[in-house]
DRENZA-221934 format. One line per 3 residues: their letters; for each residue x, z, y of C-alpha. Coordinates in steps of 0.25 Angstrom, whole numbers, plus 5000, padded with zeros to 4 digits. Layout:
<recs>
A	X Z Y ~ ...
</recs>
This chain:
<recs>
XXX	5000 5000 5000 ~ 5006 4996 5014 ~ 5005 5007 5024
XXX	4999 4997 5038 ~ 4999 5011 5048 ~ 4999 5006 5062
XXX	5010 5014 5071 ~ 5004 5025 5080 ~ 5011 5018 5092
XXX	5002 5007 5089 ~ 4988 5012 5088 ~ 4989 5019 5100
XXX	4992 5006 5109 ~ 4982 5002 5103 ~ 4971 5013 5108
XXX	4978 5011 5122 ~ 4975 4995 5120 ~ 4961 5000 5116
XXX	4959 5011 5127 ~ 4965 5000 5138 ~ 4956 4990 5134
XXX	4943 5000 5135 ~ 4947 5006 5149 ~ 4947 4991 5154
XXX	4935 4988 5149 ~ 4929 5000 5153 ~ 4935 4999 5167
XXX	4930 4984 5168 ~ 4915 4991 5164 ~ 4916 4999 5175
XXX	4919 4987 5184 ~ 4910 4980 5180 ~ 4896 4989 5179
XXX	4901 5000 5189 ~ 4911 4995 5201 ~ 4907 4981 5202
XXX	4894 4982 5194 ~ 4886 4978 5208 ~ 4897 4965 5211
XXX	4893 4960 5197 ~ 4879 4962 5197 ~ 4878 4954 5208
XXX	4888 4942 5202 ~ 4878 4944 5189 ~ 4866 4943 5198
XXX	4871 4931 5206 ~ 4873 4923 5192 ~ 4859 4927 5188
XXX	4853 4922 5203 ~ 4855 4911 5213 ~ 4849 4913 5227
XXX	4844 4902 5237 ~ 4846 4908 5251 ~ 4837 4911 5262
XXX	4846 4911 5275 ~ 4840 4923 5283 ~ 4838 4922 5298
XXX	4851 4922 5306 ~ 4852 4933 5317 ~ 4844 4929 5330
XXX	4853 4929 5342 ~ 4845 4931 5356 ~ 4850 4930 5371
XXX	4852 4942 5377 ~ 4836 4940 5383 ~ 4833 4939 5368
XXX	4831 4924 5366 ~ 4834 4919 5353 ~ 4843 4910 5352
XXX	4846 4912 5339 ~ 4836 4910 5329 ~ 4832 4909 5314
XXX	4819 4900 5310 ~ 4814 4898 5296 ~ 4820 4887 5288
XXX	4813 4882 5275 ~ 4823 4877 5263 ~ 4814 4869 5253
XXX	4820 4875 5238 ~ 4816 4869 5222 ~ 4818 4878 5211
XXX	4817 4870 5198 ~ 4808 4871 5186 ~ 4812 4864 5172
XXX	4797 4861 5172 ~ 4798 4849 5182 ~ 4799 4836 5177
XXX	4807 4824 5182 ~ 4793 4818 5188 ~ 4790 4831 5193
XXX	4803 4833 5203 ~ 4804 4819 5207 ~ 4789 4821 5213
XXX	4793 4834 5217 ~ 4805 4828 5225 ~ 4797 4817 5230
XXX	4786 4827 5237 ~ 4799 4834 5243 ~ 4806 4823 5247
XXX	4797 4819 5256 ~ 4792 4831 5267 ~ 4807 4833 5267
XXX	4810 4819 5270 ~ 4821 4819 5259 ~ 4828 4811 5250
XXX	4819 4810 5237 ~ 4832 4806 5229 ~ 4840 4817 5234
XXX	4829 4829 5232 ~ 4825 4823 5219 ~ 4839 4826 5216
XXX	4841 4840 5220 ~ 4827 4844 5211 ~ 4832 4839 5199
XXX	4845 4845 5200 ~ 4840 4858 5204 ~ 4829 4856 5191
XXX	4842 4852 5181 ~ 4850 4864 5187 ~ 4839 4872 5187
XXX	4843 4877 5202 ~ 4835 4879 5213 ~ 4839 4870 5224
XXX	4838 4868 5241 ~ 4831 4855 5242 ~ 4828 4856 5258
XXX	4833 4866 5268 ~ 4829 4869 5285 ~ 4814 4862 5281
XXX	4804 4861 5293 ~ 4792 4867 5293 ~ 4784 4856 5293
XXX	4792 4851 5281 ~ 4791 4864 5275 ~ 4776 4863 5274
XXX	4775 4850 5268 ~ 4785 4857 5256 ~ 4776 4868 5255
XXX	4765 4863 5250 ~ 4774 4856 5238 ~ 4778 4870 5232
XXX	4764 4870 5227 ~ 4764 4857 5219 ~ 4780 4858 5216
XXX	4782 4872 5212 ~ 4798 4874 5213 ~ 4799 4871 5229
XXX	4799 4882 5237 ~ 4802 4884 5252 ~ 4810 4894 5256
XXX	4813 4899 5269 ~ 4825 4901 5276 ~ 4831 4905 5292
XXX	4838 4893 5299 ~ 4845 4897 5311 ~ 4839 4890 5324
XXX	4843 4892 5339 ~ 4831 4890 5349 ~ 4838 4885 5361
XXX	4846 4875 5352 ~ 4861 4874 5362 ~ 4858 4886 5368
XXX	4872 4896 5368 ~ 4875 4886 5356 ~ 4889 4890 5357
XXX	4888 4904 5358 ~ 4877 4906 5347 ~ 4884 4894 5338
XXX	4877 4889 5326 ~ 4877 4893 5311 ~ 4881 4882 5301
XXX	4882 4881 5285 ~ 4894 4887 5277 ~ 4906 4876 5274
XXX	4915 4880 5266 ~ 4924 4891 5275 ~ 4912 4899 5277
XXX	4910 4900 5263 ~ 4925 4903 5260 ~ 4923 4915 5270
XXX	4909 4920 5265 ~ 4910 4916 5250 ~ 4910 4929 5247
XXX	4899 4934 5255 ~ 4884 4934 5249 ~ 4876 4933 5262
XXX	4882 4918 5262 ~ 4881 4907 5254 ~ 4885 4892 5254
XXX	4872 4888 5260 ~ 4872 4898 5270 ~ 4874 4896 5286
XXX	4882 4904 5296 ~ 4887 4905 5311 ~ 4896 4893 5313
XXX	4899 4896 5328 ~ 4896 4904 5339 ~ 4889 4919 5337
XXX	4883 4914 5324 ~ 4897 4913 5320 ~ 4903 4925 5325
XXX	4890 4934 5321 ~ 4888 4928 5308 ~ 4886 4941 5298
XXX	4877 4947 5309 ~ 4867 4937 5310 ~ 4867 4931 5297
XXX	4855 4939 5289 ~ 4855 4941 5275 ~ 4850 4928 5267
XXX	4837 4929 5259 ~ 4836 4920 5246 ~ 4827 4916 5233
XXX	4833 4921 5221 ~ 4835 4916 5209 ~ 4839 4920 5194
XXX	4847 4908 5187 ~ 4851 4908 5172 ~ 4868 4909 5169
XXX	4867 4892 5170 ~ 4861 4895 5187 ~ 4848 4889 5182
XXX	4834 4896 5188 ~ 4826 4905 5181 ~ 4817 4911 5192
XXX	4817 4916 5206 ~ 4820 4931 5207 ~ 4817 4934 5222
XXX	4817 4928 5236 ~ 4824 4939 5245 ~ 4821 4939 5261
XXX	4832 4938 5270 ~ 4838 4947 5282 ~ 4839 4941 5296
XXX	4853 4943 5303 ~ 4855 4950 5315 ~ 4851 4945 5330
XXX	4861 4945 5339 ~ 4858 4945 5354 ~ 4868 4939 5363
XXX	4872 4943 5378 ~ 4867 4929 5382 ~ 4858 4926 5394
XXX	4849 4915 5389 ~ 4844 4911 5403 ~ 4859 4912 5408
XXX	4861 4904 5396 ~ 4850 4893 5398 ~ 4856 4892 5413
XXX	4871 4890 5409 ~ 4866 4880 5397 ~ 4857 4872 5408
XXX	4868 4872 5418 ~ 4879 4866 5411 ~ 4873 4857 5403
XXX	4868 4852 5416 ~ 4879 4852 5422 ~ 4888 4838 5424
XXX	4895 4838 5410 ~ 4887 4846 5401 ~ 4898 4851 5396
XXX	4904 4866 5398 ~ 4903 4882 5398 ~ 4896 4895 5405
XXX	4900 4907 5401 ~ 4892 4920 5407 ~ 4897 4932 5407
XXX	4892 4947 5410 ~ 4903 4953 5418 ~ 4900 4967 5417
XXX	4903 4965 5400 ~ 4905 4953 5396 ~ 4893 4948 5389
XXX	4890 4933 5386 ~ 4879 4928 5397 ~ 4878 4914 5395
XXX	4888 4905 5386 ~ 4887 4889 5387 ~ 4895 4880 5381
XXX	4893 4864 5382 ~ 4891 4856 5376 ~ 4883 4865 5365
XXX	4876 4862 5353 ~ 4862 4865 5346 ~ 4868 4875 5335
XXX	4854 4872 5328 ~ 4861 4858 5325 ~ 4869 4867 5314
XXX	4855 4873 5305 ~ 4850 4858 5305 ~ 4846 4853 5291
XXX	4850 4841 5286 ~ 4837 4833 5292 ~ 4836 4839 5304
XXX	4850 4834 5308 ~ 4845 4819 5306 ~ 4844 4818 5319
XXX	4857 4822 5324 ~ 4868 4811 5330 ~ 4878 4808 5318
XXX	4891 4814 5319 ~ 4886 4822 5331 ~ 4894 4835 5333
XXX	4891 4846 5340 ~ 4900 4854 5352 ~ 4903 4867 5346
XXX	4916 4868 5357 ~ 4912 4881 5365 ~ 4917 4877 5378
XXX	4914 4890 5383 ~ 4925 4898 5373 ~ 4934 4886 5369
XXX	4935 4877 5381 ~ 4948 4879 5391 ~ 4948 4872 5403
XXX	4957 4872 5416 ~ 4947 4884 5425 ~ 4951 4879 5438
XXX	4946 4886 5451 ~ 4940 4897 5442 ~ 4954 4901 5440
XXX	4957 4903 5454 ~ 4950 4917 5452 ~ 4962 4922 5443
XXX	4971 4915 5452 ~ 4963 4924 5463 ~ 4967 4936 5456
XXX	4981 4932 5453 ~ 4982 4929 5470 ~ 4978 4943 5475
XXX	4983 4950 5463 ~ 4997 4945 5465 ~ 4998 4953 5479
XXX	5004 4938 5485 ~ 4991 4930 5490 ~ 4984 4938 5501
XXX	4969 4934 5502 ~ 4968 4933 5516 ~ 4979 4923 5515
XXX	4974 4908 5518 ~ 4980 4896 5513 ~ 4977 4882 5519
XXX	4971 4871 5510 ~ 4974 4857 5515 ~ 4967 4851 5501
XXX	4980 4851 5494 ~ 4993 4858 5489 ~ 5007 4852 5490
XXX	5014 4860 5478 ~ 5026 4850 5482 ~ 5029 4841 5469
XXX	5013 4840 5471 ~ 4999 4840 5478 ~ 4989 4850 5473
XXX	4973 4847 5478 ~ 4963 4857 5481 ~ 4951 4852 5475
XXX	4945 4853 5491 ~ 4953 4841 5496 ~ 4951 4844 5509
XXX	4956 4857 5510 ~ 4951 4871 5512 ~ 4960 4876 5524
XXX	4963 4889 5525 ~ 4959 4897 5513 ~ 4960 4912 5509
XXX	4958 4918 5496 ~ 4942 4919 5496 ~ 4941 4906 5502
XXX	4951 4900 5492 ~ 4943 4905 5480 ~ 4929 4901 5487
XXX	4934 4887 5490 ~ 4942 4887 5478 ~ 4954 4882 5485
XXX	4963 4875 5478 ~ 4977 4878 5487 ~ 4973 4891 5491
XXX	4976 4893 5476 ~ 4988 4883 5474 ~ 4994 4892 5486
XXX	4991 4907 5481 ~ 4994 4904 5468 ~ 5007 4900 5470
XXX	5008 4914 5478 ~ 5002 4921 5466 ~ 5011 4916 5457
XXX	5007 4907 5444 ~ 5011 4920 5435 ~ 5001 4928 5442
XXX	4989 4918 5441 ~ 4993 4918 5426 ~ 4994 4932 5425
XXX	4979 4934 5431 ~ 4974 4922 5423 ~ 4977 4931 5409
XXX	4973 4942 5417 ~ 4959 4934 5416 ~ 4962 4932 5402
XXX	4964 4917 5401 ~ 4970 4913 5389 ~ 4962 4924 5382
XXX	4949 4922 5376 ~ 4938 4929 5379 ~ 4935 4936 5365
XXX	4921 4931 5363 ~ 4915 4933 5351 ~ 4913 4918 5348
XXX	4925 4910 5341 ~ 4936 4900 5345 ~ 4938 4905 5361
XXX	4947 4898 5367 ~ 4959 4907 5378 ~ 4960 4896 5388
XXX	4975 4893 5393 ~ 4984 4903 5404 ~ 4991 4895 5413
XXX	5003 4899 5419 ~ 5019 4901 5419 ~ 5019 4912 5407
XXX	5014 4901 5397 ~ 5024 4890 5403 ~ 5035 4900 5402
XXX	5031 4904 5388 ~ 5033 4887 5386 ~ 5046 4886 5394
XXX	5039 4879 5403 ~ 5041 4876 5416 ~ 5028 4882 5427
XXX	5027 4872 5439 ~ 5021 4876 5454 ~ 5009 4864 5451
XXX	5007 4874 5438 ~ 5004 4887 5448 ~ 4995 4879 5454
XXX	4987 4873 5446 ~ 4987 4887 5439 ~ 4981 4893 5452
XXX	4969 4884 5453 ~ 4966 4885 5437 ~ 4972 4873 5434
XXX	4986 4868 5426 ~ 4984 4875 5410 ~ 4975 4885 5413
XXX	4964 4885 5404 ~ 4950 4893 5402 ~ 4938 4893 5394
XXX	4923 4896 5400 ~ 4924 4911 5393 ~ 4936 4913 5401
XXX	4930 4910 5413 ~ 4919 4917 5412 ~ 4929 4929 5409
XXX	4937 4926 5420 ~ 4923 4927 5431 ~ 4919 4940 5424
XXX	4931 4948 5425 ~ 4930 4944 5440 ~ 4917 4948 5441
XXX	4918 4962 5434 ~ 4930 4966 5440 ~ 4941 4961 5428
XXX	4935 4965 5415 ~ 4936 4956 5404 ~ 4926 4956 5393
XXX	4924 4952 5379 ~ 4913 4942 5382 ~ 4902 4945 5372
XXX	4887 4938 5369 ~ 4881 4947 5358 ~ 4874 4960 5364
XXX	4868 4965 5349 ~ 4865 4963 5336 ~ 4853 4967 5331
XXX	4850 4968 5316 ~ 4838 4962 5310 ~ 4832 4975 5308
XXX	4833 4979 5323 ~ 4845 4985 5321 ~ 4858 4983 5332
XXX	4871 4980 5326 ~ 4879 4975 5337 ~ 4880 4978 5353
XXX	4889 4970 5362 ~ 4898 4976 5370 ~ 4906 4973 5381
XXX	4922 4974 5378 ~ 4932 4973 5388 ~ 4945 4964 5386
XXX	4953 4965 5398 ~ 4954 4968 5412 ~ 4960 4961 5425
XXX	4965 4969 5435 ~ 4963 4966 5449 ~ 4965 4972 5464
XXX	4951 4976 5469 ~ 4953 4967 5480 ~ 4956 4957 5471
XXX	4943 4956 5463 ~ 4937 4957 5477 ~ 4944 4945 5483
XXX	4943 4936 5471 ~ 4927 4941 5471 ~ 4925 4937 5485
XXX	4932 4923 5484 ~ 4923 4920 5471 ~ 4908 4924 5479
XXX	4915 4914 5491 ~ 4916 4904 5481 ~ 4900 4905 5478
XXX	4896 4909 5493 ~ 4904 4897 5499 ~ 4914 4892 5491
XXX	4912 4882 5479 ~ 4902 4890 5471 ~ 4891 4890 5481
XXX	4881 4885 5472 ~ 4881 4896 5464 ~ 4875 4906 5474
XXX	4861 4913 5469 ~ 4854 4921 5479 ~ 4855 4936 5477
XXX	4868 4934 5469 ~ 4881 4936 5473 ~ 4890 4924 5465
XXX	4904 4925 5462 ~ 4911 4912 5456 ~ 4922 4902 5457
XXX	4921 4889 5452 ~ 4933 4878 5447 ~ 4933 4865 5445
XXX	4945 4861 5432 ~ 4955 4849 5434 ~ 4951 4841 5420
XXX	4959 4830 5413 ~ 4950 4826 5404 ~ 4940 4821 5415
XXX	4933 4830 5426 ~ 4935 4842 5431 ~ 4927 4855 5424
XXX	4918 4864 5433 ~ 4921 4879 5433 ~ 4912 4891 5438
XXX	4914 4903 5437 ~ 4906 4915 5443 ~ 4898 4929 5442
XXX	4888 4935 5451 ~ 4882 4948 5455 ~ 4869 4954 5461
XXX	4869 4965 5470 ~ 4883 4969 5470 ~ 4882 4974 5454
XXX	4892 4970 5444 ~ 4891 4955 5440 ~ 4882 4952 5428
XXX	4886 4938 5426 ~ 4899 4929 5426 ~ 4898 4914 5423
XXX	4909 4904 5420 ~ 4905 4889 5421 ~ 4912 4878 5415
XXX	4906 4863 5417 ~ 4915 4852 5408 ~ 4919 4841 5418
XXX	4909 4846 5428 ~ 4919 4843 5439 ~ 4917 4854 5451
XXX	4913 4868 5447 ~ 4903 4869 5460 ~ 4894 4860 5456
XXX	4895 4861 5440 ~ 4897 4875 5436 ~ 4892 4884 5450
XXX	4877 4879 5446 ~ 4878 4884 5431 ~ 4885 4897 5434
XXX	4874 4899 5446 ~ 4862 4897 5435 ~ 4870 4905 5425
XXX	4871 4919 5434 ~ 4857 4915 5440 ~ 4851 4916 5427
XXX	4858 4929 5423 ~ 4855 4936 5436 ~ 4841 4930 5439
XXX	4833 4943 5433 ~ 4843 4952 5441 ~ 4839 4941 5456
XXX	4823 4943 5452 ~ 4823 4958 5450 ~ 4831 4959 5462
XXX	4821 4949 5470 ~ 4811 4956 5465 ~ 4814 4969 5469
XXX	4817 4964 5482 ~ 4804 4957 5483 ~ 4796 4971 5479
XXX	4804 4979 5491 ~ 4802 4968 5500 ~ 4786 4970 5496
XXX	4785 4984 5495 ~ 4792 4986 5508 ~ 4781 4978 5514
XXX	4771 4986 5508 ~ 4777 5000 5515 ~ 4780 4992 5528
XXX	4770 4998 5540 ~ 4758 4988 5541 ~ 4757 4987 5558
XXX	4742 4988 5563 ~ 4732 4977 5561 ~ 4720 4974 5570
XXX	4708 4979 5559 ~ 4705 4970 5546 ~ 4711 4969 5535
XXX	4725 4973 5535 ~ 4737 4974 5524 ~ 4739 4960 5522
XXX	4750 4964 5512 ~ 4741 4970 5501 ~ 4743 4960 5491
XXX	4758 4964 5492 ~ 4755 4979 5491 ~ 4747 4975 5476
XXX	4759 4967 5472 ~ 4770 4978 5477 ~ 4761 4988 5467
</recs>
């Protein structure tokens, strides 16, 4: 008999192996039914169901007077679950009934039916339906039963261009949305999103959470039956700092205006919120939600002006700039207000002739008249004094070159001009460059935004806010999940007298330099306005301004921008002026109105002189309107 014992050392790797092997199997059971149990259920349940979507109602987003802007209107998508029960005579009738309310190809719907049928998968056969059409489709479920209408929430914009590129559009997902939010369940393929603008920047607060018929499938995807229909939660409203009539009246003016083509930007001094906020040309962003029949209609190959001229647009400022060269003047202790310089029309820089744009001269001009007359030599003259560095110096002081930090994407900084950047090239700085710098001319560069900036620091005494357009949030349950706030970015530091001087030089240029037509009765206007040497063709009207009533702090501050609009007197004063009127109209007709009660309740208290006998008091009827 042969003795087969198996050494000790042996047996008991073995039970080691044994006992491994059970404590991984035991830890991957725990993985699986206790840590990760909810993460598999879920994979488990996807497999066993499929989902066709109901898009929920974006977020509304209102004007600061709660006009929507922003809305959501019912959408009906036109859905066929199949049945094995259908014959081939059967689907090609039903196809042909369809085929025609939705003014579709019978060839192509025919198609989709039979492949949904083989696959035994529900499938989208029309999408965005009117309701008109919907109707027609109605009454088929009863005599084809596996249609079904389903309702869904399309995103649509009332005012169609209105604030088009603030608000921005929402468009499908391509394939770096889905790269980003594969792995997040409130989106699928199908599903759209803010492409631009606000929608954009506040996409997870205004998308709502999607509602959806579900269905169980077999382990082959095939339908079995329909499990529920689940409603949907509507995003969150947003309501923005805008002024819809200041709005209405910047939108009329430009697109009025000799080109059609700019930016207004309003601004409240006091913290920065977004008043008004044009750029043209614009687009109708309900172009984006269109269906496939409903853009028939539509040019080929037509594109649509996304650029925001108002963020992205730099453009020489000229005569605006003469405000920071202002500041860099009295600032730098070496050009004495009173002190006049004479204007014959021109300057002889020596190698060169440099114009005023007043051919004929101004004569002798100090600095209030030089900024109300907007004199060209004064400023080719002073500046030199000044120094090109210290015009520079003030220039970022005003924070070109920086962008303003507006919630809204792809701002553009504009371009400093001056000797640091040519040094910085190892380049040479010319006396033609100091003056051209001077008068906001030569590399200097500025966007609308900037601008609009610029105008409100002057007008609230140097503070540089964050511009911001949202006020609130506001949950669809009535619950608020965001307040705007204003957030200070920098300061400019200037001389008391300074601010003074540089105020009264800019309510000359209204009262009797080359803003006079923005004048509004019972407001006093403060402005400057420019007109931009252009290469590319005519010159680009400037006009920047901001207003107050009754000596309190300035509530508004406009920048206008007109595209080849050639002198900024005649083509942006006129928008600016409709701009702060609309802003400040409420403030002017309380204010008439209360003086118009005094005037008649003073007349009511006055001592009525004596009357021969009769009837007397001939003012009753304003003693029953004054009560």
């Amino acid at each position: 008999m042969i003795d087969r014992q198996i050494p000790q050392e042996r047996l008991e790797l073995l039970w080691v192996l044994a006992y491994g092997a059970a404590l991984v199997f035991t830890l991957r059971l725990v993985n699986l039914q206790v840590l990760n149990a909810s993460h598999y259920r879920e994979i488990a349940e996807k497999n066993r169901t499929q989902v066709i979507a109901q898009a929920a109602p974006r977020g509304r987003i209102f004007s600061s007077d709660e006009v929507a802007l922003a809305t959501s209107k019912p959408s009906f998508s036109l859905i066929y679950f199949p049945s094995q029960e259908r014959t081939g005579p059967e689907i090609d009738r039903m196809a042909r009934a369809i085929a025609r309310p939705l003014g579709a190809d019978y060839e192509d719907l025919r198609k989709a039916i039979y492949k949904s049928t083989s696959r035994e998968k529900p499938v989208r056969l029309a999408e965005n339906l009117p309701s008109n059409i919907m109707l027609s489709l109605s009454e088929l479920k009863a005599v084809y039963p596996g249609i079904d209408i389903i309702v869904e929430a399309r995103r649509y914009y009332p005012f169609g261009a209105y604030l088009s590129h603030l608000i921005g559009y929402i468009g499908k997902m391509d394939a770096r949305d889905w790269a980003s939010r594969s792995k997040d369940k409130d989106y699928s393929m199908d599903s759209r999103l803010g492409k631009a603008g606000l929608e954009k920047m506040y996409e997870r607060e205004l998308k709502g959470k999607d509602g959806g018929i579900y269905l169980e499938v077999d382990s082959r995807g095939k339908l079995n039956r329909v499990l529920e229909s689940r409603k949907w939660t509507p995003g969150a409203d947003i309501f923005l700092t805008i002024n819809s009539k200041a709005q209405a009246a910047a939108e009329e003016g430009l697109e009025k205006s000799i080109s059609g083509k700019g930016a207004v930007v309003a601004l409240d001094p006091r913290d920065g919120k977004v008043l008004a906020f044009v750029s043209m040309p614009d687009y109708d962003p309900n172009m984006f939600v269109l269906s496939g029949s409903e853009k028939e209609g539509l040019p080929a190959g037509k594109t649509l002006p996304e650029f925001n001229v108002a963020l992205q647009g730099s453009y020489p400022p000229g005569s605006i700039f003469k405000i920071i060269t202002a500041a860099a003047l009295l600032e730098s202790g070496r050009v004495p207000p009173q002190d006049t310089v004479r204007c014959p029309g021109y300057y002889d820089a020596g190698s060169r002739i440099f114009k005023c744009w007043d051919k004929k001269g101004h004569g002798p001009v100090d600095f209030i008249n030089g900024l109300a007359k907007s004199c060209d030599v004064y400023f080719y003259v002073t500046g030199q004094r000044a120094g090109a560095l210290t015009i520079e110096k003030y220039a970022r002081a005003f924070r070109l070159g920086k962008t303003s930090g507006i919630a809204l994407p792809d701002e553009k900084s504009g371009n400093v001009f001056g000797p640091g950047p040519r040094a910085a090239k190892k380049s040479y700085w010319f006396i033609g460059d100091t003056l051209n710098l001077a008068i906001g001319q030569g590399e200097t560069l500025m966007t609308p935004m900037q601008a609009a900036m610029m105008i409100t620091a002057v007008a609230n005494g140097g503070v540089f806010y964050r511009p911001y357009y949202v006020d609130r949030i506001v949950k669809s349950d009535g619950q608020l999940f965001y307040k705007g706030k204003s957030e200070t970015l920098s300061r400019v530091e200037l001389k008391d007298t300074t601010w003074t001087l540089i105020r009264d030089g800019l309510r000359s240029v209204v009262s009797e330099g080359t803003g006079q037509a923005a004048k509004i009765q019972g407001v006093e206007m403060f402005g400057k306005t420019g007109t931009a040497q252009n290469p590319q063709g005519k010159d680009h009207a400037w006009f920047v301004s901001y207003a107050t009533v009754n000596n309190e702090p300035s509530k508004v501050a406009v920048a206008v921008l007109v595209e080849h609009g050639e002198h900024g007197a005649s083509a942006a004063v006129p928008i600016a002026r409709a701009v702060i009127e609309a802003i400040l109209r409420p403030e002017l007709d309380a204010a008439k109105a209360a003086a118009a009660a005094q005037k008649s309740t003073a007349a009511v208290v006055s001592p009525v002189p004596a009357a021969p006998a009769g009837p007397r008091l001939p003012a009753m009827p304003a003693v029953k309107e004054a009560l």
